[in-house]
N, C-alpha and C positions, 0 to 999 in steps of 0.2 A: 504494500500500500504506500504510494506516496506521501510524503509528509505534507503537500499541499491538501491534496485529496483528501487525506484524516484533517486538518486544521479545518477547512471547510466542512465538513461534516459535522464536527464540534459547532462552529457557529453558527449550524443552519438548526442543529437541536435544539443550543440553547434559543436561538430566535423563536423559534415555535415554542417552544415554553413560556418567554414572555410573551408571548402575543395569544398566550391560550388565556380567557379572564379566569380559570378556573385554579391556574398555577400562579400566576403573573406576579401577585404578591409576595409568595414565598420563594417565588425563583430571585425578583429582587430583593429581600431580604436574608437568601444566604449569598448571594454575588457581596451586600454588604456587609455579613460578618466574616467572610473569606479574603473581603480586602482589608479589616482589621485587624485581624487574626496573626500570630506568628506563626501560624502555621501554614504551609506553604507546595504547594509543587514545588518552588525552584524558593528556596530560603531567602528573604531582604537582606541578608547579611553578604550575600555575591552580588557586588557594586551594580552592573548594571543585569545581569540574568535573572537576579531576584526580584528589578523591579517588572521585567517582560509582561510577566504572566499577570500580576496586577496592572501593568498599566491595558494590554491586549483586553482586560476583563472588564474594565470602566470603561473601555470605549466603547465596546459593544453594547451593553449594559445601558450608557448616556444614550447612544447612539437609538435604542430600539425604543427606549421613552417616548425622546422626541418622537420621533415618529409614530409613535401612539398617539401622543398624546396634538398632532398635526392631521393623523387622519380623524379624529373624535374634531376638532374643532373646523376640519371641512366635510363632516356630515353635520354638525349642528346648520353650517351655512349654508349648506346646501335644503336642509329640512325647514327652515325661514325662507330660503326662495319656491321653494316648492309652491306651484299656484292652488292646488289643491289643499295643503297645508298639511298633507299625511308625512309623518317620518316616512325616509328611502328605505327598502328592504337592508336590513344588516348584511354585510358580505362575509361569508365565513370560507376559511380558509384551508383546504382539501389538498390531503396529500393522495393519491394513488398509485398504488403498485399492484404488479400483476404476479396472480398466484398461477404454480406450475403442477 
């Protein structure tokens, strides 16, 4: 397995964790006692490999907020123009794989 292939992998599960509302909370509440924590993949005490894996984990983490919290604020705007005035159906988000 390539190590780009595994890295993308990792960040395509935790994204779908945050982005499930069923997880979202405790996904971001252990991202933030795993970047307080001394305890570590790669130790804080190795100048810069220790900070990798925390800083690769806040960014994702920042990263997937916003954008939560950017598509909720253009479906409220979009549910205000709506001329009918019905909320837009929710879009839910569907993984597929085929079984052999």
């Amino acid at each position: 397995m390539k190590k780009g292939l595994f890295t993308q992998s990792i960040m395509d599960w935790y994204r779908q964790l945050v982005r499930n509302s069923k997880y979202r909370w405790v996904v971001l509440l252990g991202t933030l006692l795993y970047l307080v924590s001394p305890l570590d993949i790669s130790p804080d005490m190795m100048p810069i490999l220790g900070w990798v894996d925390d800083g690769l984990l806040a960014t994702i983490a920042i990263t997937e907020v916003a954008q939560i919290l950017l598509d909720r604020k253009r479906n409220l705007r979009q549910a205000k123009q709506s001329p009918t005035g019905e909320t837009p159906a929710e879009v839910v988000d569907v993984v597929a794989t085929t079984l052999s």
